[in-house]
Backbone and ligand atoms as CSV (ligand in chain L), in Angstrom:
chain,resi,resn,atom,element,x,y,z
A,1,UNK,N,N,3.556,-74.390,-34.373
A,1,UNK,CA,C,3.350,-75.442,-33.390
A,1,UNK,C,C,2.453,-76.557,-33.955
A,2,UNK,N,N,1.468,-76.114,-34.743
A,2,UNK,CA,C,0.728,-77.330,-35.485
A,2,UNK,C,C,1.610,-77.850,-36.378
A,3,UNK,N,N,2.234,-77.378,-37.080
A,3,UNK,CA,C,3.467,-78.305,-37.934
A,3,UNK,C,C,3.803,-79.380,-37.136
A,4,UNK,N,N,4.572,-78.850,-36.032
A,4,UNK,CA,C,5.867,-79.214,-35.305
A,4,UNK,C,C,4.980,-80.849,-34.672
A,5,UNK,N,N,3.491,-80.363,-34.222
A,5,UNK,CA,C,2.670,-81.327,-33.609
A,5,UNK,C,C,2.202,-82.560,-34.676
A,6,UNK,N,N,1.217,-82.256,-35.348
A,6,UNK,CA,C,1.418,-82.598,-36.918
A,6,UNK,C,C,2.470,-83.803,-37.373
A,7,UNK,N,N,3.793,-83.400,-37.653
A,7,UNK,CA,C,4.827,-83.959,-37.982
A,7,UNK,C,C,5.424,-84.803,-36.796
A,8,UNK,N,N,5.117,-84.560,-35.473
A,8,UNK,CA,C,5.084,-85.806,-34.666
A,8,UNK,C,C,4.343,-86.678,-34.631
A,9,UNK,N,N,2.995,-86.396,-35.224
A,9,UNK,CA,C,1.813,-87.921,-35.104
A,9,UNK,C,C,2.060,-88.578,-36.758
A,10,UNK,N,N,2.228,-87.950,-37.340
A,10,UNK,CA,C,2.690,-88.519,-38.672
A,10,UNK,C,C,3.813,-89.814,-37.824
A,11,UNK,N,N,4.722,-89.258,-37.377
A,11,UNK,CA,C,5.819,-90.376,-37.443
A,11,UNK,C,C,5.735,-91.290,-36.518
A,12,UNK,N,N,4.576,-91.212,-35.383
A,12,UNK,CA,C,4.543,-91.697,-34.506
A,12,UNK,C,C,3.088,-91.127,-34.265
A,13,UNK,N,N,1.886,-91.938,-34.677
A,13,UNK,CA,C,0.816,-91.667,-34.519
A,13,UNK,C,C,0.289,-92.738,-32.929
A,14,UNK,N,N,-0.076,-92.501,-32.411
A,14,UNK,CA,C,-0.315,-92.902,-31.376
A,14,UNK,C,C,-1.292,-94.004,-31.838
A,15,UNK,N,N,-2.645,-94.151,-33.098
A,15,UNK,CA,C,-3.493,-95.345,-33.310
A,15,UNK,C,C,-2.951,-95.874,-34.432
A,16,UNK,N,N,-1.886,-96.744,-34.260
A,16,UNK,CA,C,-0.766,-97.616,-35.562
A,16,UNK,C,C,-2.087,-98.126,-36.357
A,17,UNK,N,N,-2.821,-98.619,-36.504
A,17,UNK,CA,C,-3.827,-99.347,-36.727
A,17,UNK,C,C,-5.191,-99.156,-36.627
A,18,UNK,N,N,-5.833,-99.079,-37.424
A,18,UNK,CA,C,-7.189,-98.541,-37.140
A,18,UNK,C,C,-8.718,-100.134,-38.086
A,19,UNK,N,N,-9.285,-100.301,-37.182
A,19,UNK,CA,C,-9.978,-101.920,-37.412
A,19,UNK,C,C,-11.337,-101.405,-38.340
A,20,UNK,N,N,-12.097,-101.993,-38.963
A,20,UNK,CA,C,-12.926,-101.848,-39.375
A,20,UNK,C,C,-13.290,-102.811,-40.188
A,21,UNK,N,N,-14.484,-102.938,-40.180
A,21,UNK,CA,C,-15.179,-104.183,-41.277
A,21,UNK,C,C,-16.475,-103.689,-41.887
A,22,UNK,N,N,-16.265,-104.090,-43.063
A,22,UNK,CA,C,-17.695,-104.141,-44.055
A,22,UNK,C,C,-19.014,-104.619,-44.054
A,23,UNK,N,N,-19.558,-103.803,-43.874
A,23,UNK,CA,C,-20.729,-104.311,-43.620
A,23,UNK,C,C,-22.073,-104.498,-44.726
A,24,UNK,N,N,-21.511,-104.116,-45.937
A,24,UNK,CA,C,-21.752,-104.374,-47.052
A,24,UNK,C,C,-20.634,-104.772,-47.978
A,25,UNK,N,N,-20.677,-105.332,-48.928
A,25,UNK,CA,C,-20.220,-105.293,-50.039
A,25,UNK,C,C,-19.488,-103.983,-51.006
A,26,UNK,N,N,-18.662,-103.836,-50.988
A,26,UNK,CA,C,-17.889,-102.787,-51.146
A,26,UNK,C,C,-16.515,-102.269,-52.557
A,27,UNK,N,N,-17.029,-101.961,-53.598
A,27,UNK,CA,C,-15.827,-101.748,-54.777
A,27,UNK,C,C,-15.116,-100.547,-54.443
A,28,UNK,N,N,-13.976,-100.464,-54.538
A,28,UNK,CA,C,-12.900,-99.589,-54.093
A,28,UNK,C,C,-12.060,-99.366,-55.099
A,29,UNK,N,N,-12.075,-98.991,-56.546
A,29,UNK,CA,C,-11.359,-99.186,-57.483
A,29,UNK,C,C,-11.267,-100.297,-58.145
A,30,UNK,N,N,-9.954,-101.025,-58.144
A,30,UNK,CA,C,-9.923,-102.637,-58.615
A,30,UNK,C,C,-10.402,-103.512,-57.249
A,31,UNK,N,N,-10.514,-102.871,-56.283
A,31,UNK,CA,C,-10.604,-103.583,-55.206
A,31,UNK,C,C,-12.066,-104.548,-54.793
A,32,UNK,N,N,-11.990,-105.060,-54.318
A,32,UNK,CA,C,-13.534,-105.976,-54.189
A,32,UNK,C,C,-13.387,-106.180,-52.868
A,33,UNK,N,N,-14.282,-105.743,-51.889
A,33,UNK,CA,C,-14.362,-105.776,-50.523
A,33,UNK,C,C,-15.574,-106.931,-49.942
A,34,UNK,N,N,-15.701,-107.690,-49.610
A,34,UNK,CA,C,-17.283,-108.662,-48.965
A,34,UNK,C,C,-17.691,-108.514,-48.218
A,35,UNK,N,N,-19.083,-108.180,-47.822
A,35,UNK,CA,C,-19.739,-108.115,-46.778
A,35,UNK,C,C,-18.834,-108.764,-45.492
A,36,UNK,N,N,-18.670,-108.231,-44.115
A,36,UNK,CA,C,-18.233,-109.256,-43.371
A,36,UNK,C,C,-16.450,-109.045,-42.982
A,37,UNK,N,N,-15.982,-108.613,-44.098
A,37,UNK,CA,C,-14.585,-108.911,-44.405
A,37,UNK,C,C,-14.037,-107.804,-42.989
A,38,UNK,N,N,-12.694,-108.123,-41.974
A,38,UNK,CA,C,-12.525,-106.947,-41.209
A,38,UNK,C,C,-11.149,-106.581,-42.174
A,39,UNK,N,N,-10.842,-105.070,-41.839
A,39,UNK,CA,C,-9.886,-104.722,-42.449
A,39,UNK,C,C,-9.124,-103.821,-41.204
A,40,UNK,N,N,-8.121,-103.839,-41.775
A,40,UNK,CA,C,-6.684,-102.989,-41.242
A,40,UNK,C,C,-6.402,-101.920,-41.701
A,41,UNK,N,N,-6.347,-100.585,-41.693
A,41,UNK,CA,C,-6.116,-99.235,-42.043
A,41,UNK,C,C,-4.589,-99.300,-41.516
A,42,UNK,N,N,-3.591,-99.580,-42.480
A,42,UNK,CA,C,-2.352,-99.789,-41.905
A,42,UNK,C,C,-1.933,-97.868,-41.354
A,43,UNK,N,N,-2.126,-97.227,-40.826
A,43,UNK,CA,C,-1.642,-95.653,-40.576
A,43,UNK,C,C,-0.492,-95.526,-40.107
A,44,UNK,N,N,0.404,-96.406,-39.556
A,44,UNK,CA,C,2.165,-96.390,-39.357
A,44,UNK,C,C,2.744,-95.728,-40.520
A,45,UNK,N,N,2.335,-97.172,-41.591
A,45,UNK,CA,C,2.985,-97.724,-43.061
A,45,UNK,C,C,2.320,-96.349,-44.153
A,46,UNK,N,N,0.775,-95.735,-43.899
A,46,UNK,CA,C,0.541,-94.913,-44.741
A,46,UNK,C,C,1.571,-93.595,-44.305
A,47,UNK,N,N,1.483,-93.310,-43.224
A,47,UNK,CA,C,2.373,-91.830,-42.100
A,47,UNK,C,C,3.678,-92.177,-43.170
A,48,UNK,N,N,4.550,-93.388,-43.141
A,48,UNK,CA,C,5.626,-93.589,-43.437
A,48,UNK,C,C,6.017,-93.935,-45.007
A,49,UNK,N,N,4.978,-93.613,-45.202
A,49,UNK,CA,C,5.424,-94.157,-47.479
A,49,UNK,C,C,6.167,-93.287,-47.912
A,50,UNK,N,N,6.764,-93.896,-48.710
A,50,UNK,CA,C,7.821,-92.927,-49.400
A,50,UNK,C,C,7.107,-92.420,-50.813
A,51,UNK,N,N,6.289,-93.046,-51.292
A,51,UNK,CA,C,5.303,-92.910,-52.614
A,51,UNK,C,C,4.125,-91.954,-52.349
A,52,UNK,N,N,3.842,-91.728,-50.736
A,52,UNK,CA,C,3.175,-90.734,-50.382
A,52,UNK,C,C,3.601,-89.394,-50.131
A,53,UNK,N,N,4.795,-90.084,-48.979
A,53,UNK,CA,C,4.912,-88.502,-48.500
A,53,UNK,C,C,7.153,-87.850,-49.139
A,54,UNK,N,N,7.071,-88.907,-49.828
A,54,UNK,CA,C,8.493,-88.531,-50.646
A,54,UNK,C,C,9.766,-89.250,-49.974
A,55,UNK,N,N,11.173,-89.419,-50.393
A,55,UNK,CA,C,12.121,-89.944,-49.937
A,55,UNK,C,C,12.456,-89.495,-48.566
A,56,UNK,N,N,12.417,-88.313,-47.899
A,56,UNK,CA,C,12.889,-87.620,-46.724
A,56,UNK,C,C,11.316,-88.528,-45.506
A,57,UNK,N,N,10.337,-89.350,-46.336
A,57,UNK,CA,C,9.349,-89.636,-45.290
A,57,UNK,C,C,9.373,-90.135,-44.110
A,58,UNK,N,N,11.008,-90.678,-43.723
A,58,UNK,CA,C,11.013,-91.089,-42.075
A,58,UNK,C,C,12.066,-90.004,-41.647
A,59,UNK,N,N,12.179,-88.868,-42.248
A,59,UNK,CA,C,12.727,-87.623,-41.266
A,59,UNK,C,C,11.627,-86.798,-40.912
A,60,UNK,N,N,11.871,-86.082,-40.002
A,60,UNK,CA,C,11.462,-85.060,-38.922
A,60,UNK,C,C,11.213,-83.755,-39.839
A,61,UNK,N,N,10.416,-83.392,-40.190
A,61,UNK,CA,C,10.162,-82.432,-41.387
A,61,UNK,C,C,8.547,-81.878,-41.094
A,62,UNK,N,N,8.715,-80.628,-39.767
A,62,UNK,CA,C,6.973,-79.787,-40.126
A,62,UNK,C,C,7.050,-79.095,-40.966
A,63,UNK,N,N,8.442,-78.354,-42.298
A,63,UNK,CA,C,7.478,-77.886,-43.317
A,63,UNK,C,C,6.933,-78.512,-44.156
A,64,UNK,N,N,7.102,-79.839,-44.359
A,64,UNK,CA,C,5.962,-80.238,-44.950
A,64,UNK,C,C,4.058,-80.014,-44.793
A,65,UNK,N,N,3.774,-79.692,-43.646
A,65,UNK,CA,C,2.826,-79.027,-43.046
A,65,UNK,C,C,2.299,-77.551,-43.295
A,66,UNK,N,N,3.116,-77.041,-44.084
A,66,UNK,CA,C,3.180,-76.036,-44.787
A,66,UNK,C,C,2.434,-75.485,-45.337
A,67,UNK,N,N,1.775,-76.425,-46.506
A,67,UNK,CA,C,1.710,-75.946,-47.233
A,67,UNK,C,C,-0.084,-76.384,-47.104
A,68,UNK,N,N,-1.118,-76.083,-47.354
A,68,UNK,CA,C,-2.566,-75.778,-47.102
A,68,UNK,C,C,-3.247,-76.999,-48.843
A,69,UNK,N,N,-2.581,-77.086,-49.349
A,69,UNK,CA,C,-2.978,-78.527,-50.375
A,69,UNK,C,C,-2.560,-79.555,-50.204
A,70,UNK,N,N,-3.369,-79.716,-49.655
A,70,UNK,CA,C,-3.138,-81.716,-48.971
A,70,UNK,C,C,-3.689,-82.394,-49.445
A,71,UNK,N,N,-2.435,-83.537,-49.743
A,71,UNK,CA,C,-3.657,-84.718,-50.149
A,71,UNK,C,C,-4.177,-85.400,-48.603
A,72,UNK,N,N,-5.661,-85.295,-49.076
A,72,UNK,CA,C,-6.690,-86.492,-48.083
A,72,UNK,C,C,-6.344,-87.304,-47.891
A,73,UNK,N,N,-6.230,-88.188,-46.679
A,73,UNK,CA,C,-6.674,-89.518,-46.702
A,73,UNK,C,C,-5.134,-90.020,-46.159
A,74,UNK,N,N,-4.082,-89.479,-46.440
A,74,UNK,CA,C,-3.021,-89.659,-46.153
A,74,UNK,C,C,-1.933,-89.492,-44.471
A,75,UNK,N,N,-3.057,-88.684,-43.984
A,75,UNK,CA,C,-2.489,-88.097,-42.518
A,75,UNK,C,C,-3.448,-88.478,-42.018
A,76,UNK,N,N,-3.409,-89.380,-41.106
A,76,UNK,CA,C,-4.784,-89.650,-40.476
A,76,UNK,C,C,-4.478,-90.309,-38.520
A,77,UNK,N,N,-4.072,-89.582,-37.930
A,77,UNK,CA,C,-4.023,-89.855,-36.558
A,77,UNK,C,C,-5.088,-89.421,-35.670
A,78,UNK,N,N,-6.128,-88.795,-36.511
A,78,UNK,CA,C,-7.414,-89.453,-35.812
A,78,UNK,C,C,-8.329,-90.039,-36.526
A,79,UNK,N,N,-7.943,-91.010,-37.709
A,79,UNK,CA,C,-9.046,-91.468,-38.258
A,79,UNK,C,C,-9.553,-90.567,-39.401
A,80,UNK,N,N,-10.548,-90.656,-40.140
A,80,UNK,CA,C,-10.894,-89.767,-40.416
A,80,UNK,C,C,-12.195,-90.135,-41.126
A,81,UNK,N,N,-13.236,-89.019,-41.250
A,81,UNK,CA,C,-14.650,-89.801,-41.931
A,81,UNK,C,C,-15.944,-89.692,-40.582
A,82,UNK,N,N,-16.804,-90.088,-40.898
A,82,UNK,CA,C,-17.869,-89.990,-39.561
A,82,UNK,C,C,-17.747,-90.429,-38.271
A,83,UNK,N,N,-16.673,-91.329,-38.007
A,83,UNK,CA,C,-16.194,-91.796,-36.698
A,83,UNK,C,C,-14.599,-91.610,-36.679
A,84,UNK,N,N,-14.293,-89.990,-37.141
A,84,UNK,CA,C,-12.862,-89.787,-36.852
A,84,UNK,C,C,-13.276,-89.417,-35.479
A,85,UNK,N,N,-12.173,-88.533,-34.904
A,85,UNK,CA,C,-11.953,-88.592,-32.974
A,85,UNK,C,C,-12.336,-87.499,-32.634
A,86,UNK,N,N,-13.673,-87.800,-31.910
A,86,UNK,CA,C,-14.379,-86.618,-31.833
A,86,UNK,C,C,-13.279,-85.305,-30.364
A,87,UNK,N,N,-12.815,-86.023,-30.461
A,87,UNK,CA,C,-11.580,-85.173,-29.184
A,87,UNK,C,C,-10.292,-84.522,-29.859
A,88,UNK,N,N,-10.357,-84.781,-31.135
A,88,UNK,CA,C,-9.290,-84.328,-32.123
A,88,UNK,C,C,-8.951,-82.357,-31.994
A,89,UNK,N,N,-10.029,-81.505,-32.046
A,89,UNK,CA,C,-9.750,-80.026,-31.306
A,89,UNK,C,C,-9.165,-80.325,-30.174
A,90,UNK,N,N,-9.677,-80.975,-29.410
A,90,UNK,CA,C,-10.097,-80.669,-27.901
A,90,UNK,C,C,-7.965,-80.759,-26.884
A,91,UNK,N,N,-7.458,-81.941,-28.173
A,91,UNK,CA,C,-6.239,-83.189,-28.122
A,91,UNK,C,C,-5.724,-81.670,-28.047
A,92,UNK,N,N,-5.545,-81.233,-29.656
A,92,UNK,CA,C,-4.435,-80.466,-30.652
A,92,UNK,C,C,-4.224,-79.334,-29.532
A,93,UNK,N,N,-5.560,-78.975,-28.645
A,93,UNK,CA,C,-5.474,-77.582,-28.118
A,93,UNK,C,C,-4.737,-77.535,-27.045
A,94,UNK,N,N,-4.977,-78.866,-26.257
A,94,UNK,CA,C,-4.124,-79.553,-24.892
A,94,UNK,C,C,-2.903,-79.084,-25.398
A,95,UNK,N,N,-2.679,-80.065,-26.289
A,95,UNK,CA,C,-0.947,-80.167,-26.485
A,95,UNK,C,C,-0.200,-78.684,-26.568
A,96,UNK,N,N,-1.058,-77.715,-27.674
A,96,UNK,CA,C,-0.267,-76.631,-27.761
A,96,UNK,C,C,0.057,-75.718,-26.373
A,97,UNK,N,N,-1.112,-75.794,-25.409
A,97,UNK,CA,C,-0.938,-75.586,-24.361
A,97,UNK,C,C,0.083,-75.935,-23.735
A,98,UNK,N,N,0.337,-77.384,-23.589
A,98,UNK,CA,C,1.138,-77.039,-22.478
A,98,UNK,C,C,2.524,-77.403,-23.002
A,99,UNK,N,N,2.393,-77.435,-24.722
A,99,UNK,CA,C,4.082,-77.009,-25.296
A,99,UNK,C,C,4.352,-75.464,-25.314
A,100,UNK,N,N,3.398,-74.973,-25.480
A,100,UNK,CA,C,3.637,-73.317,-25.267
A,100,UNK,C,C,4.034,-72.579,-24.047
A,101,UNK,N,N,3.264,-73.643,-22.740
A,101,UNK,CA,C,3.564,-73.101,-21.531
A,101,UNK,C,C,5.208,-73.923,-21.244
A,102,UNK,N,N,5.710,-75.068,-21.777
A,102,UNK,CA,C,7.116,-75.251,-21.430
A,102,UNK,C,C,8.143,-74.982,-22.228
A,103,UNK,N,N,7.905,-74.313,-23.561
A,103,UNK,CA,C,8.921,-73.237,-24.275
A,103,UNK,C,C,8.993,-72.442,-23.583
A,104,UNK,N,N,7.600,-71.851,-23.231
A,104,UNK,CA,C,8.150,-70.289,-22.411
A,104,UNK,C,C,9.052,-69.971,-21.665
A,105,UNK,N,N,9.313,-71.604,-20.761
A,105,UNK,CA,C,10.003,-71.437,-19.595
A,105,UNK,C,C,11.546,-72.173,-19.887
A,106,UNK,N,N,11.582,-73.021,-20.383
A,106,UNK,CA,C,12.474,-73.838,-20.782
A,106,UNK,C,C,13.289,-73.855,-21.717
A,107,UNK,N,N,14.746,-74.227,-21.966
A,107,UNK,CA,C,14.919,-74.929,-22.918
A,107,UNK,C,C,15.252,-76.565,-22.814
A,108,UNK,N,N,14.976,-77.220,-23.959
A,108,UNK,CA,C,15.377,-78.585,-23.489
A,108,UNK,C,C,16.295,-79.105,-24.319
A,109,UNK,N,N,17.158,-80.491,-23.530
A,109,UNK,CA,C,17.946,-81.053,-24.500
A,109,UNK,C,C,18.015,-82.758,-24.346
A,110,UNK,N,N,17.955,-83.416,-25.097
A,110,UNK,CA,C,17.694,-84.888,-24.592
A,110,UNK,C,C,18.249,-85.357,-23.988
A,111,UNK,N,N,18.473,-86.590,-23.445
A,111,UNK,CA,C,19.638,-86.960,-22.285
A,111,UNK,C,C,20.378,-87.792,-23.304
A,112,UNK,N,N,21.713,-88.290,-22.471
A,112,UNK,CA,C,22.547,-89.191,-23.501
A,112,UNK,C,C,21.644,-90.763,-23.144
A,113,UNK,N,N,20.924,-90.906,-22.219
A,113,UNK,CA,C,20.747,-91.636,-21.475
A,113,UNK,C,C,19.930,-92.407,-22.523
A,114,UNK,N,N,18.563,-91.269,-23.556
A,114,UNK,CA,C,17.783,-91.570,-24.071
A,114,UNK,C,C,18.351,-92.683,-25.171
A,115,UNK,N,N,16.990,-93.757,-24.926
A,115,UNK,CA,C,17.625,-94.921,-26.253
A,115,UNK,C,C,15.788,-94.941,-27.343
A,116,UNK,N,N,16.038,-94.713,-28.609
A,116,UNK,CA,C,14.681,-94.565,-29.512
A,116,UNK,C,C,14.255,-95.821,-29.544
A,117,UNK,N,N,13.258,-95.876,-28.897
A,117,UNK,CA,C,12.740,-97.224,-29.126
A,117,UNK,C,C,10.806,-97.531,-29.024
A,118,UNK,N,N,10.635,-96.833,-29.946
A,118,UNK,CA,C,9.232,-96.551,-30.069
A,118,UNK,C,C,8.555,-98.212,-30.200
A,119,UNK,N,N,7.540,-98.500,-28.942
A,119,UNK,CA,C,6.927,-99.530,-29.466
A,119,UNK,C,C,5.380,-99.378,-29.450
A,120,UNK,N,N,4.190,-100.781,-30.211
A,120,UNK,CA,C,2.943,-100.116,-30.063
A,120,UNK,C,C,2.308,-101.573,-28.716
A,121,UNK,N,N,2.042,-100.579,-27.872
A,121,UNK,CA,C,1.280,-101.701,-26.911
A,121,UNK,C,C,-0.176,-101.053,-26.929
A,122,UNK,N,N,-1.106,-101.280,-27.639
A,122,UNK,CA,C,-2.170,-100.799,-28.179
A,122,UNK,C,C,-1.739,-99.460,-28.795
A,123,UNK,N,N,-1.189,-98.518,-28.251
A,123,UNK,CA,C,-0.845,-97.013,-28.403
A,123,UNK,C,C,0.859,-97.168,-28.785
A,124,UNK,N,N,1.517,-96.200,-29.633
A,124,UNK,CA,C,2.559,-96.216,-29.625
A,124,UNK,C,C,3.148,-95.380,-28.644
A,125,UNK,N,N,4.427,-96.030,-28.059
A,125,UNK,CA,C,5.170,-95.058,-26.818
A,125,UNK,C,C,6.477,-95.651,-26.722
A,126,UNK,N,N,7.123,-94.542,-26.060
A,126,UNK,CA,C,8.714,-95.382,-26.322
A,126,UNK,C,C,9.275,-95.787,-25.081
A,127,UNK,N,N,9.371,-97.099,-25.494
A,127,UNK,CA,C,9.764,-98.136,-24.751
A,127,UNK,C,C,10.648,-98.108,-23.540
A,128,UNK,N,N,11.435,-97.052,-23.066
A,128,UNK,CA,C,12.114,-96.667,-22.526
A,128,UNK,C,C,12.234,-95.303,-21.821
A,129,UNK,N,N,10.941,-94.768,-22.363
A,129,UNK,CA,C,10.807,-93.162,-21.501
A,129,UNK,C,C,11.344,-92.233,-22.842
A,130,UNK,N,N,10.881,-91.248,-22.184
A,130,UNK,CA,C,11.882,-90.024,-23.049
A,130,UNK,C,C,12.827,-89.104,-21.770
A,131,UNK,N,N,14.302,-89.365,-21.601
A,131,UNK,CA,C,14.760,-88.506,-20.857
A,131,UNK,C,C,15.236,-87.278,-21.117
A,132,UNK,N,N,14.260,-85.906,-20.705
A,132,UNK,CA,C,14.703,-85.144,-21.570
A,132,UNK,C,C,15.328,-84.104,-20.097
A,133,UNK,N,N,16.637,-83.048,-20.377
A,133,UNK,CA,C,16.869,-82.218,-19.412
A,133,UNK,C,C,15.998,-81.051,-19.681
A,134,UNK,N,N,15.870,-80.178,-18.720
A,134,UNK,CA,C,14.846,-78.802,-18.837
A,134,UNK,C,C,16.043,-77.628,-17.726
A,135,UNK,N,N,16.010,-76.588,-18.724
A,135,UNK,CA,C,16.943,-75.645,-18.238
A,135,UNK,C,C,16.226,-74.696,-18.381
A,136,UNK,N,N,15.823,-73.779,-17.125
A,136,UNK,CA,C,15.263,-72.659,-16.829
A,136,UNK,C,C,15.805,-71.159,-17.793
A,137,UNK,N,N,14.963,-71.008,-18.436
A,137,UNK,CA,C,15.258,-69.794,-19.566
A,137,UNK,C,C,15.753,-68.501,-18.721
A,138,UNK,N,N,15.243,-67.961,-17.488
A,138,UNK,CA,C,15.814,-67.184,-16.762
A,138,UNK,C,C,16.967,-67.315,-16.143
A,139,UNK,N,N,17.155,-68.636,-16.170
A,139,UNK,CA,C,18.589,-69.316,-15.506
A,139,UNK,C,C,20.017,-68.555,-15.492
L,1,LIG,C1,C,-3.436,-87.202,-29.438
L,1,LIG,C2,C,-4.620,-87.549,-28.920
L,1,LIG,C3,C,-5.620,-88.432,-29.616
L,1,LIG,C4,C,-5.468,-89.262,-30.695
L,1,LIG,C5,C,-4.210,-89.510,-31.527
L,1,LIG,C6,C,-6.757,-89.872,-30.949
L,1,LIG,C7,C,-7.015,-90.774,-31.976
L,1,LIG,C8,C,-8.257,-91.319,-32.240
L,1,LIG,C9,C,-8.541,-92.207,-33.351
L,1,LIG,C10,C,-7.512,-92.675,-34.378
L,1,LIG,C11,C,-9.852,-92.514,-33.290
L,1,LIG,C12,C,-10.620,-93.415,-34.278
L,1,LIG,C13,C,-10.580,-94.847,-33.813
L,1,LIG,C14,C,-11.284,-95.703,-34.840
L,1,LIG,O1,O,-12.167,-95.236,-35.543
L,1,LIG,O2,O,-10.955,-96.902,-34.943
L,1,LIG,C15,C,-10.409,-91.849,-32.143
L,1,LIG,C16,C,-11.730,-91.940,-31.761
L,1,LIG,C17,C,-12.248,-91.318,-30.662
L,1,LIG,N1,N,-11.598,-90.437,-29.834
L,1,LIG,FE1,FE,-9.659,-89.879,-29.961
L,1,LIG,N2,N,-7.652,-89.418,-30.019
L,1,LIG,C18,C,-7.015,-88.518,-29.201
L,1,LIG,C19,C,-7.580,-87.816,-28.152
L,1,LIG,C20,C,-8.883,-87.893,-27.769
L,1,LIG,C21,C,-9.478,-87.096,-26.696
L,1,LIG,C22,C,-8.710,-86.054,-25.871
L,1,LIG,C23,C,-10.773,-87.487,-26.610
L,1,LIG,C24,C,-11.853,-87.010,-25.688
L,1,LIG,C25,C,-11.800,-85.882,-25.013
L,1,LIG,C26,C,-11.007,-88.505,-27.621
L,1,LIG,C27,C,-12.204,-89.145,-27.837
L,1,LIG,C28,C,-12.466,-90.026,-28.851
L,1,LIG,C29,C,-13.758,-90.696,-29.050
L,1,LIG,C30,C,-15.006,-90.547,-28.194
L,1,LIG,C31,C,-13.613,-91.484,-30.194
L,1,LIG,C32,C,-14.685,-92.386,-30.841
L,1,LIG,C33,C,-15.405,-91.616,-31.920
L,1,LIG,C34,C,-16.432,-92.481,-32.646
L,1,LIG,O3,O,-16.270,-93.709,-32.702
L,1,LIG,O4,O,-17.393,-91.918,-33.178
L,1,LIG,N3,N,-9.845,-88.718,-28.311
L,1,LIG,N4,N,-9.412,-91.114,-31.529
């Protein structure tokens, strides 16, 4: 279930963008940062590299999650560093909850109805709902 969760914020991280500015002067490799300067943590475009996470990087893939050697710095849907999200347990534990409590009961299947249309209005969400059917497992 952490894969499965995981590999949904990768592709669709809910903070596309993450703001920050320097407040010193800052070398980053070849990079030269200035006091002052704000920057953009692009996390869509990092979730989605193909130089990061390989050619298959805009498919649906939790074994990649797999595997316990990760590169840092690369998955980051809560940030990460001294002001990553201090609600980040608190999120992961919600969710498994209450995906665990609607496997139990359910199966689901999407509607034809559904159209993908993920947009970011501060948060990413799709533009159109998700219509999904739910069929009672005892059914
Ligand atoms: C899927 C759910 C969540 C996601 C994807 C998420 C994502 C994030 C991200 C990316 C940041 C860093 C923002 C930045 O530094 O610019 C952040 C910060 C924060 N989040 Fe979350 N969050 C989630 C749920 C929660 C929950 C459930 C809580 C509280 C119960 C929470 C409380 C906070 C707080 C207080 C901060 C600010 C931390 C700081 O600045 O030191 N978040 N979150």
């Amino acid at each position: 279930m952490h894969m499965v969760i995981n590999e949904s914020m990768r592709l669709y991280p809910p903070a596309t963008l993450l703001p920050r500015m320097a407040f010193q002067d800052i070398v980053l490799g070849d990079l030269y940062i200035p006091k002052g300067l704000s920057i953009w943590i692009p996390v869509l475009a990092i979730h989605h590299s193909e130089e990061l996470w390989g050619k298959d990087a805009n498919e649906f893939n939790p074994q990649r999650f797999a595997s316990k050697s990760f590169m840092p710095g690369r998955f980051i849907p809560f940030a990460s560093g001294p002001r990553n999200c201090v609600g980040q347990s608190f999120a992961m534990m919600e969710a498994k909850i209450i995906l665990a409590m609607l496997i139990s009961k359910f199966s689901f299947t999407i509607s034809d109805n559904y159209k993908h249309a993920p947009i970011t209005v501060l948060t990413i969400k799709p533009k159109y709902g998700v219509q999904i059917c739910l069929k009672p497992l005892d059914a």
